[in-house]
N, C-alpha and C positions, 0 to 999 in steps of 0.2 A: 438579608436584603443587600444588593449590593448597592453601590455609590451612584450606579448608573437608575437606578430602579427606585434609591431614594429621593434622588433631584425629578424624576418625570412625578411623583406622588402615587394618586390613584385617578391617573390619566387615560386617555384611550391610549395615548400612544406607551403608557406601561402594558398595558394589555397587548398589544402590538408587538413589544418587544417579547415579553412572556411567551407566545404565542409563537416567534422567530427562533427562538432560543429552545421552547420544545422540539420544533423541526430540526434544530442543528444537533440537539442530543439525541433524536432518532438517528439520523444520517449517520453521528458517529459512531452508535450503535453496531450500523449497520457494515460500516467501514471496519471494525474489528470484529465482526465475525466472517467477512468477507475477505479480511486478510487472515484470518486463521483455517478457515478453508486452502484459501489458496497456499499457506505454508505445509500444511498436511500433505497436499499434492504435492508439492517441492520436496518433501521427507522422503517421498514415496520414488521419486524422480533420482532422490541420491543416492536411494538404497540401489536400483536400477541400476545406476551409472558405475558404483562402487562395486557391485558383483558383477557387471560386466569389464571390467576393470577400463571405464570410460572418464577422460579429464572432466575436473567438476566444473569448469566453465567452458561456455560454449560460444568465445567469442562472435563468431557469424552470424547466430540465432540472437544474440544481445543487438549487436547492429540492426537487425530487422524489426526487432521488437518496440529498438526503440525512436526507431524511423516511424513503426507502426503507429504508437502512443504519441507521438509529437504529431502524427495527422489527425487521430482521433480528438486529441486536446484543440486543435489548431478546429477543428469542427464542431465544440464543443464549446466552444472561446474561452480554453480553458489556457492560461500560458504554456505553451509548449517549453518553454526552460524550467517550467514549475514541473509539468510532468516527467521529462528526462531527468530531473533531481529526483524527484520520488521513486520514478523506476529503478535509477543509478542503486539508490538506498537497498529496495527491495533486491535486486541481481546480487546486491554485496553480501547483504544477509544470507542470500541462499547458496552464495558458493561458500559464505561460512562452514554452514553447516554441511555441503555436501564433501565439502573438506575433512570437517569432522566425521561423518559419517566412514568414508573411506579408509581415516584411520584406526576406525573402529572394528572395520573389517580387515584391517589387514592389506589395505590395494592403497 
């Protein structure tokens, strides 16, 4: 139990909280199989780039993308400086790897 769960007792609003906190553990659920999807795509993307011997960043398409996401967040009343950090994050990871990837082939 935690500190938060033992100060409310056996409250409505512990049930309330219990109840918040299952929706936030699906959600996150939901958020790492949706980003392991979405890295698979990205694997799939490097292998592409690396045998067509294409740079693993694609500056221009980063710019749009995350013009795109800062309106989607911005309509979602999501902070768009929260989204352009998470995106930053994800773009860094995947030119990691398409990095990798190319020197795995050779290009």
């Amino acid at each position: 139990m935690s500190e938060a769960e033992a100060q409310l007792g056996q409250s409505q609003a512990l049930e309330e909280l219990k109840a918040l906190r299952s929706s936030i553990d699906n959600i996150d659920a939901a958020l790492i199989h949706m980003l392991a999807e979405r890295f698979r795509c990205t694997q799939k993307v490097g292998v592409l780039k690396a045998t067509n011997d294409l740079p693993p960043a694609d500056p221009a398409r980063e710019k749009i993308q995350i013009e795109r996401l800062r309106r989607l967040a911005g309509d979602a009343n999501l902070d768009p400086d929260f989204a352009e950090k998470f995106l930053n994050f994800i773009v860094h990871e995947v030119i990691r790897h398409h990095e990798a990837i190319a020197a795995e082939t050779g290009n």
